[in-house]
N, C-alpha and C positions, 0 to 999 in steps of 0.2 A: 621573737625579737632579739635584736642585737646585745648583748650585754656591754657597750661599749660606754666608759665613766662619760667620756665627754658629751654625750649625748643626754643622759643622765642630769648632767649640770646644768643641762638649757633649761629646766624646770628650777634648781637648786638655788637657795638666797646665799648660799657658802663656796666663794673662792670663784672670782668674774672681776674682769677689768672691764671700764665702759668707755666705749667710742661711742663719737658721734653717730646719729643723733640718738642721745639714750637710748643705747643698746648694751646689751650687757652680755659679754664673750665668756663663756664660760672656761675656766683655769683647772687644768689638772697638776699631778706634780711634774710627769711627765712632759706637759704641754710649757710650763713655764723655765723646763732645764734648756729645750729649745729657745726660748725668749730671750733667755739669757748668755745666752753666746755670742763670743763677741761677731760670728757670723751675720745673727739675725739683730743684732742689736744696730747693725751698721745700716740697715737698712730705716732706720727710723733719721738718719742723716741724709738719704736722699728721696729726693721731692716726688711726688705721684705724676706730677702734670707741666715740670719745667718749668717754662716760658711763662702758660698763661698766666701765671702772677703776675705778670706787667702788664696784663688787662684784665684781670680780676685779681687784685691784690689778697684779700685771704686764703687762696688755691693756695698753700703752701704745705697742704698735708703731706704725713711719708707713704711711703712704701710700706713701711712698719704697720701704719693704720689700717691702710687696704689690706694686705697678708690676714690680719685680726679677721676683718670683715667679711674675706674669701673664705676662711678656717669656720667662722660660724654659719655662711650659708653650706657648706658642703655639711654639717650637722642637720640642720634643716630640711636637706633636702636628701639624705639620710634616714633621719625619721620619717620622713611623708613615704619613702618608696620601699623601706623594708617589709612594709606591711603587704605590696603587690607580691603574687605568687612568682612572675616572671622575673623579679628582681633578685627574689631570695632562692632562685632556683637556679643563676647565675652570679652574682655575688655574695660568694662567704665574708666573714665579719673580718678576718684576717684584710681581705680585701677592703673592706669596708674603713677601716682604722688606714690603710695603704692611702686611698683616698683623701682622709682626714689629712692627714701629714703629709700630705703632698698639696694640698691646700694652705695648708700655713706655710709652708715652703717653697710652693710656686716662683715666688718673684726673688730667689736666694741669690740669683744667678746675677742681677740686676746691677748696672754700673749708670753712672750721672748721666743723663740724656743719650743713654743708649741706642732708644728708641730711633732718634734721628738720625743717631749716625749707620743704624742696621738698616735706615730707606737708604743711604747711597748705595747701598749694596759692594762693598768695596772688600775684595779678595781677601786682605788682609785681616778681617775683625770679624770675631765670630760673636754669633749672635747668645743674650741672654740664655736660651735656656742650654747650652751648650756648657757654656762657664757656669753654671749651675755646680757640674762636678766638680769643681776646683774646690767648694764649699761641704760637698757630701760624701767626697770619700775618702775624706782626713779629717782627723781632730775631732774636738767637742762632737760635732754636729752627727757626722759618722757614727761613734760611741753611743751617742745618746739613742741613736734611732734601733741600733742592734742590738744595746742592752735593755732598752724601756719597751721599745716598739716589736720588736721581731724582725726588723725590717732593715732589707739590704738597701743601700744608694740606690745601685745601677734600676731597681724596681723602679726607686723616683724619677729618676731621669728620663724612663722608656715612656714613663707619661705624660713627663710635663712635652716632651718630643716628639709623641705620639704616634709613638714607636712598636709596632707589634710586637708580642712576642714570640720568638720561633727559639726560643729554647724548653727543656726537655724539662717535666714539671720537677720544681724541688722545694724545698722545705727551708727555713730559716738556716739552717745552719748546710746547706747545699749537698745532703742526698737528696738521694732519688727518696721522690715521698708514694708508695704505691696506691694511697688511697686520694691523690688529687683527681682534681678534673684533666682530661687531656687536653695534648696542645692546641689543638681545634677554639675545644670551651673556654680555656684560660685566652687564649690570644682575646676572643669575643667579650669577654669578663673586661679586658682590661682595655679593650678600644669602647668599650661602655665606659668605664669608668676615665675613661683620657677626654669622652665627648661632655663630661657634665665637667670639667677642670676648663676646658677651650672648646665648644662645639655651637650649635646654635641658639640654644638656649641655656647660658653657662652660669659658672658661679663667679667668675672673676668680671663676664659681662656687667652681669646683674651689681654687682659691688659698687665697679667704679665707676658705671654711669648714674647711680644716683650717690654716691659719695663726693665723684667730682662736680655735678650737681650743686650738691649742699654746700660746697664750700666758696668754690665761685660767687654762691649768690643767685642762681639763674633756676628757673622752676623744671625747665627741659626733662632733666632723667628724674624728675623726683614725682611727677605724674603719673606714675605705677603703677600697679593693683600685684604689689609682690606676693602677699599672701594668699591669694587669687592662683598669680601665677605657679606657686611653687604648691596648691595644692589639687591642683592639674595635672600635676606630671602623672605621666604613665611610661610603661615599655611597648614600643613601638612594635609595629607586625614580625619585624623578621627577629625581634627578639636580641639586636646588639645595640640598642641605644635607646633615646628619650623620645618621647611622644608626649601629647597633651590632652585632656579630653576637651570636648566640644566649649565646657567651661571656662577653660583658660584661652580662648579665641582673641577675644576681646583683651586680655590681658596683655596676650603675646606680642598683637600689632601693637599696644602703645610701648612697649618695649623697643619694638624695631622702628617706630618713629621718634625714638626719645634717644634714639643711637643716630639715627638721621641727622638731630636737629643738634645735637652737641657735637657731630664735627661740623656741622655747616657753623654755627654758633660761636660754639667755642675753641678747641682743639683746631681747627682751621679760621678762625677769626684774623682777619686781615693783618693787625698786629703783633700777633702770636707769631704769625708764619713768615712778619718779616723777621721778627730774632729768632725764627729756629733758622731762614735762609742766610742770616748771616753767620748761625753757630754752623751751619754745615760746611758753607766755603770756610770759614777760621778754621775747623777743624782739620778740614781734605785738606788745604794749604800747611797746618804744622805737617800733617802727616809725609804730606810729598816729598815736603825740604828738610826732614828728618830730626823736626823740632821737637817732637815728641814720642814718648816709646809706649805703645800699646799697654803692654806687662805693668807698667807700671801705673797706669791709668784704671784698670781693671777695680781694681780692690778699694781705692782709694773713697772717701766721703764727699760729697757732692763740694762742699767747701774747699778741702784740700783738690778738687777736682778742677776747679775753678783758679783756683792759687798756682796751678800748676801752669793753666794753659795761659794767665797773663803774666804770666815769668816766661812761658815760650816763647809771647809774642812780642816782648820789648825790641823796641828800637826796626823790626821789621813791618815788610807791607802789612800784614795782618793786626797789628796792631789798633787798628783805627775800629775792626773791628770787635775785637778784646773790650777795649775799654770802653765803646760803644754798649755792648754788653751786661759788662760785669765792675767796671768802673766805677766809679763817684756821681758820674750823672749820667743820665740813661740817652742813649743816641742812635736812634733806632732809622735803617733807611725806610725811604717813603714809599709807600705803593705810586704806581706811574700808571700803569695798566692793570687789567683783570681779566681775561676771558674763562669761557665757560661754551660747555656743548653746544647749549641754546646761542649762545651769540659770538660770535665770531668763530666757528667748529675749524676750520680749516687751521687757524692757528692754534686754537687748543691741541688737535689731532697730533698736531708737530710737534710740541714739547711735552703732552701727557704721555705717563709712562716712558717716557726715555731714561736711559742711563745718563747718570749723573755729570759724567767727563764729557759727554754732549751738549747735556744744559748749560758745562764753564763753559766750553767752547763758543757756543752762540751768546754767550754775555760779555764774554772777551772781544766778538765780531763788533756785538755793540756801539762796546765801551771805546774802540779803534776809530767806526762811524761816528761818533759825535765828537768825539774830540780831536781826530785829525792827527796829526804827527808830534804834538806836546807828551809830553811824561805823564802816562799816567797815574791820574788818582788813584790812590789803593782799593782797587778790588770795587769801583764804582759802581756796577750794574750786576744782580743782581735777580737770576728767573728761579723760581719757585713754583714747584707743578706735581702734582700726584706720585708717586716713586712709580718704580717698574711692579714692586710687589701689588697687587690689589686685596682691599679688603674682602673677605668671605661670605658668599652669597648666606644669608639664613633660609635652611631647607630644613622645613620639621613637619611631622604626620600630624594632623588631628583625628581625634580615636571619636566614635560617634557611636556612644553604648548601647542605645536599642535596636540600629540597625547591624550592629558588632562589625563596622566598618572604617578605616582609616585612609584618608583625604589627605593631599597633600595642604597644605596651610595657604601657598602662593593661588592655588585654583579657587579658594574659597575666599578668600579676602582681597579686595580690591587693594586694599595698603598695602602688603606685604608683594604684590606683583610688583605697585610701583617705588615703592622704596628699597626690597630686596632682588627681586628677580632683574629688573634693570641692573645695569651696572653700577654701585656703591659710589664708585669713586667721582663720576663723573657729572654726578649731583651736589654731592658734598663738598666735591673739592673743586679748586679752580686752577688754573695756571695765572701767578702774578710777575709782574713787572717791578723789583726794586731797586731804587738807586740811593747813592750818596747824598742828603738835603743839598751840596753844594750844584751839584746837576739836574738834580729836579725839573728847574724851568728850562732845560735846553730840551731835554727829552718828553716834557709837558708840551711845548711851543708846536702851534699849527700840528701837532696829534706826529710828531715826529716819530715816536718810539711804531704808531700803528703803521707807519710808511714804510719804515726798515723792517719791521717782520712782514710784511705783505712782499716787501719787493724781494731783494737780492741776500740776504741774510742767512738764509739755508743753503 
């Protein structure tokens, strides 16, 4: 077994902070110098889930919360898999603590509604786990991990990015260490340990679908059987990743329907998706007209993030939507339209998955069509449609002990074909129609909006 303290603590009544819902995270000394940086502190300033507070008002948890939540399921699941031969016969404990701290670290990299602005997919803005290193290879953060931990940055990076590794084995202090595993075992060691951080059965899954769950209000991810799940795991056939036995079946599909039903539900909820459609045009719009500077945006707390961008928006077209937003009273556009696979495919097909400068374009077409040659209203209409990225198929083995054989999970369960092997997005998500409440009834009238995407629009 591991001699790892934090591991140690899960049992311990001495030195644990408790998150919802009474749970209780075990605190080393090491574990709380991290905490307190002003790094990881700044992450308790921005929100897990954005938006949906305007349709579940106590979703307002941080970042801060979930990283806890991540840092004690990778303990958890930790203990369940040291005990397996093929685990301990590819991860050493050095790895194993690598893991941990890259658990509580995962989400370091994270800036105010990031999320949304990395679906435009836009040249310019690098994504989370990228600017991750801006945080881990300087100051506190750095120090602490090379003096407490043994452990380099660039190690954390390659995993939260999942990133192989194709350098030559070395040692905390970067010789050559001759008695490692070679780069063969180590790259496999460490795309294991990258698939339990982000892979099909994760720990950052598992977190924040039943955490954003519990705070919304909504029963969806909290329908579980976690400890079910997590004492299931196994190592898969070819020995670089997770498997389950036959016992966590049953487990695993209400997992993959409880991630179904919270973006149909919530994370894509009608209202949600019209204020993240209007934080994406406010955003792309300061960006274009050069009202806003990225670098400075980065670093900043969700508040002071917000402070920033209705100081950009004064007295410009964007403005309407700023204060819409983040204002004194909440002014959200209206849905107009909806499509979806099942009902009207041909227009879904057209704006699902496109790039975003396409989607202004044909809202712009629009916004031209209904109103005719007057001055346009600021940024009126409004499409809202899956990004180009697609979510990731869940492909996991089930291990079937008396016949000492492993099954893929999608052939043996009817739920998991049809909520994972179908395509994710195209279930879950829809393409919406939003407008200004002032144009609402021209683009409502005699199904107006369905006339101009059917006819000459594209």
């Amino acid at each position: 077994m591991f001699k790892i303290p934090e591991i140690t603590g899960l049992d311990s009544r001495v030195g644990f902070i408790r998150i919802p819902p009474e749970l209780d995270v075990p605190l080393t000394g090491r574990v709380r110098r991290l905490l307190d940086t002003e790094s990881f502190r700044r992450l308790a300033r921005i929100s897990q889930v954005g938006f949906v507070s305007l349709v579940y008002p106590a979703a307002c948890h941080s970042r801060f919360e979930h990283s806890l939540g991540v840092y004690r399921l990778a303990l958890l699941f930790i203990r369940r898999l040291e005990h397996l031969s093929g685990f301990k016969d590819l991860v050493t404990q050095r790895d194993a603590e690598l893991l941990i701290v890259s658990a509580l670290l995962h989400d370091i990299g994270h800036w105010s509604f990031c999320h949304l602005v990395e679906d435009l997919s836009l040249d310019r803005v690098e994504c989370h786990e990228l600017l991750a290193s801006r945080y881990l290879f300087s100051g506190e953060v750095a120090e602490i991990l090379r003096s407490d931990w043994g452990i380099e940055p660039d190690e954390i990076l390659r995993l939260l990015n999942k990133q192989s590794t194709n350098k030559s084995c070395v040692d905390v202090n970067n010789k050559t260490s001759g008695g490692c595993l070679d780069e063969e075992s180590q790259r496999v060691s460490r795309k294991f340990l990258s698939d339990i951080l982000s892979g099909p059965i994760d720990i950052d899954k598992m977190d924040y679908l039943y955490r954003d769950s519990l705070h919304a209000g909504v029963p969806y991810g909290r329908n579980l059987d976690y400890e079910r799940l997590i004492g299931s795991l196994c190592v898969n056939e070819s020995g670089d990743g997770l498997a389950i036995t036959e016992k966590g079946k049953t487990a695993a599909e209400l997992m993959i329907f409880a991630r179904y039903v919270m973006f149909s539900e919530v994370y894509w909820h009608h209202a949600v998706r019209a204020a993240s459609a209007m934080f994406q045009r406010l955003f792309c719009w300061l960006l274009e007209n050069g009202r806003i500077e990225l670098e400075k945006l980065y670093g900043l707390t969700e508040s002071e993030f917000i402070h920033s961008i209705r100081a950009a928006s004064l007295g410009v077209d964007s403005e309407i939507l700023s204060e819409g937003l983040f204002g004194s009273r909440r002014m959200l556009y209206k849905r107009v339209a909806q499509f979806g696979i099942m009902e009207q495919p041909e227009i879904y097909r057209k704006l699902a998955g496109k790039p975003y400068r396409y989607l202004c374009d044909i809202s712009n077409r629009i916004s031209e069509m209904i109103l005719g040659s007057k001055r346009l209203k600021q940024l009126p209409v409004l499409i809202d449609a899956p990004p180009v990225e697609r979510e990731i198929e869940i492909k996991i083995d089930v291990f079937f002990s008396k016949e000492k054989r492993y099954q893929p999970l999608e052939e043996i369960s009817p739920v998991v074909r049809a909520m994972a092997k179908e395509q994710f997005d195209d279930y879950a998500k829809r393409v919406r129609i939003f407008a200004h409440p002032e144009v609402v009834p021209i683009l409502r009238k005699d199904e107006t909006i369905i006339k101009i995407l059917e006819k000459d629009v594209f």
